[in-house]
C-alpha positions as CSV (number, residue, x, y, z in Angstrom):
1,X,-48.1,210.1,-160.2
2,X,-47.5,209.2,-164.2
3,X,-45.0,208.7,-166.2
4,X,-44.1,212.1,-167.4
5,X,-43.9,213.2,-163.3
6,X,-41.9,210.2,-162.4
7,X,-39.2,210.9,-165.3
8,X,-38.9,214.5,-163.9
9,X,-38.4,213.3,-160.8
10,X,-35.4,211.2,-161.7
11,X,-33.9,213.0,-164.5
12,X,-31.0,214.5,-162.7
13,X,-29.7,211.0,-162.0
14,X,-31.0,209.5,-165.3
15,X,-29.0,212.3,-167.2
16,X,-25.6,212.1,-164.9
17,X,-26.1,208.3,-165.2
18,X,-26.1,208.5,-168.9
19,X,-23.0,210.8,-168.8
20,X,-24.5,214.1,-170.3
21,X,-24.1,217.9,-169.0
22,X,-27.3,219.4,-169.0
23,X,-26.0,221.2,-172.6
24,X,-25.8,218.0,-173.5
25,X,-28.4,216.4,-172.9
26,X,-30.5,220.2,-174.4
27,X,-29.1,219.9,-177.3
28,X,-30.1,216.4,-177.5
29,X,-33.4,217.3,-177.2
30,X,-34.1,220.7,-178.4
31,X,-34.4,222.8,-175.3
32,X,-31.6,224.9,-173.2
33,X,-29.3,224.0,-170.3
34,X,-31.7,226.5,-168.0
35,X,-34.8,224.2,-169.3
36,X,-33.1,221.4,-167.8
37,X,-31.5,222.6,-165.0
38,X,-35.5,224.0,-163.8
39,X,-36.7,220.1,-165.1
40,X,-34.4,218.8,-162.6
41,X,-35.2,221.1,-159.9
42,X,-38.5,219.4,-160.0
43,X,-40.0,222.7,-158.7
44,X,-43.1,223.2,-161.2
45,X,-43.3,226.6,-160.7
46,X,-40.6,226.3,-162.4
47,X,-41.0,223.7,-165.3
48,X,-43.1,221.3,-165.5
49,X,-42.5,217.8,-168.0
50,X,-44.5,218.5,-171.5
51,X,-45.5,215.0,-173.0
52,X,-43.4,216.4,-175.9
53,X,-40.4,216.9,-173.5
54,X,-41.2,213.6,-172.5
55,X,-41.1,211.6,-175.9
56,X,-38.0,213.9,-177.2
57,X,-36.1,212.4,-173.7
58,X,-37.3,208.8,-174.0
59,X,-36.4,208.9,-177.7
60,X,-32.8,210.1,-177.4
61,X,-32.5,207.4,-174.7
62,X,-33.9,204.6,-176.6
63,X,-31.7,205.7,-179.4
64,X,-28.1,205.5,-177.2
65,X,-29.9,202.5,-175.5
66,X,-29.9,201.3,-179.8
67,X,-26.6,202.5,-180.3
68,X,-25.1,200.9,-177.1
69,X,-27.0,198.3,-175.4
70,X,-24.2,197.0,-173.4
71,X,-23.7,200.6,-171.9
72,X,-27.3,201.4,-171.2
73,X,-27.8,198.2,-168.0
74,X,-27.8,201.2,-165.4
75,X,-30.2,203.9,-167.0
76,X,-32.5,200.5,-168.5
77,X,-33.0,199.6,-164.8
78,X,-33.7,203.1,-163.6
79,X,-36.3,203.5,-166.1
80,X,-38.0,200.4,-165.7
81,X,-37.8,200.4,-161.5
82,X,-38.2,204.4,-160.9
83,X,-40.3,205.7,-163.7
84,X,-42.1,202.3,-166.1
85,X,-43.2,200.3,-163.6
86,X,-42.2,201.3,-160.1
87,X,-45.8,199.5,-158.3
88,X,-43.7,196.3,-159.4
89,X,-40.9,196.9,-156.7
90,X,-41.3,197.6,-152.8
91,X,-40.6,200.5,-151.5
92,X,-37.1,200.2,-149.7
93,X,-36.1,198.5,-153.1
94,X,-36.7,201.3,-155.3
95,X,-34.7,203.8,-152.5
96,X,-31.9,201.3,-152.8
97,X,-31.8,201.5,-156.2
98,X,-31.5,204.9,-156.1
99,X,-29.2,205.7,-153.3
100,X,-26.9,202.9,-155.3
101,X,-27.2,205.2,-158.9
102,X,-26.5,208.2,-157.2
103,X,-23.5,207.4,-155.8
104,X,-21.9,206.2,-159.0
105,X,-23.8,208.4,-161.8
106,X,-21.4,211.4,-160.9
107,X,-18.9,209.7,-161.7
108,X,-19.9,208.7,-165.3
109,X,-20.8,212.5,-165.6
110,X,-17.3,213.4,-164.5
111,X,-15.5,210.6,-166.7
112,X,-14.1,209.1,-164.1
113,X,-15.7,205.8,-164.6
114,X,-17.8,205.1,-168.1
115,X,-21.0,203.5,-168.7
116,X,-19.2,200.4,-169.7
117,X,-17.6,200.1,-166.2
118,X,-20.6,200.6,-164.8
119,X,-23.2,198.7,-166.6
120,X,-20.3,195.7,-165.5
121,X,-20.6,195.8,-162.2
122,X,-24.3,197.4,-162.0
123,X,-26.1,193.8,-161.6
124,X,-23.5,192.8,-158.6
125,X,-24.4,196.3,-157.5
126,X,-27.8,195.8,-157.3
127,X,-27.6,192.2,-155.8
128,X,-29.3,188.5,-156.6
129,X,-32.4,189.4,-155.8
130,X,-35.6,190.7,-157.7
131,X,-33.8,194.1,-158.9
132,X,-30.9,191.8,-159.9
133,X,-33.2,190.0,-162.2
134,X,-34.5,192.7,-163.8
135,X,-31.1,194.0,-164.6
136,X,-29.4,191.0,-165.8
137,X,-32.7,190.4,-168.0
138,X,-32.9,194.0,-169.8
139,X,-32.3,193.4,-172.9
140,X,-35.3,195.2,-174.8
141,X,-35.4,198.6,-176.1
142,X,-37.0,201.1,-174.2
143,X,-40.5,201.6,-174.7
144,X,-42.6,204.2,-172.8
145,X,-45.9,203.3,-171.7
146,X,-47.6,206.5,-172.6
147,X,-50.1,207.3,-174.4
């Protein structure tokens, strides 16, 4: 599985996680609510990621991750553990990591925390180990590895 398939299979959480409605998030990209409600259902009979879709995504994220660095620890983790370089992190790790995001990105969706909160307490979250590293050590803009 590549990157473009990995993204769509995390973008539901990626998108909550970065506090958007999916006419949000279409807007910020050029395409309709219904375009990412199907790229979330991760059904490709449905929709499938375009490498277009793709860049537009990773380009409005590196752009809010430009904007605000110290909100982005949470969706900079997810990227680089789920969707960059996910061979670099066992298994139960990754699952972790994701059980842990989905339990807190509705909230940012719903305002009832904000990214700030979160990217706070996302590294103590995560724990001291390996994934812990990674978070407290994200500091970089995004960059896909696509070509």
């Amino acid at each position: 599985m590549g990157e473009i398939e990995r993204l769509q299979e995390h973008l539901l959480l990626i998108r909550r996680g970065l506090g958007w409605t999916a006419v949000e998030f279409g807007e910020k990209i050029g395409v309709t609510r219904q375009t990412i409600n199907n790229l979330e259902a991760n059904d490709s009979r449905k929709a499938k990621l375009s490498k277009t879709q793709y860049l537009a995504i990773r380009k409005v994220i590196e752009d809010e991750f430009i904007a605000s660095p110290d909100d982005m620890k949470m969706i900079q983790s997810l990227l680089e553990i789920l969707v960059d370089h996910p061979d670099q992190y066992p298994e139960a790790e990754r699952q972790n990591v994701v059980m842990k995001a989905g339990m807190i990105a509705p909230s940012i969706l719903a305002k009832s925390s904000t990214r700030t909160a979160v990217s706070e307490e996302w590294i103590t979250m995560i724990g001291s180990g390996a994934l812990g590293t990674v978070v407290a050590h994200s500091v970089t803009p995004l960059e896909p590895n696509i070509i």
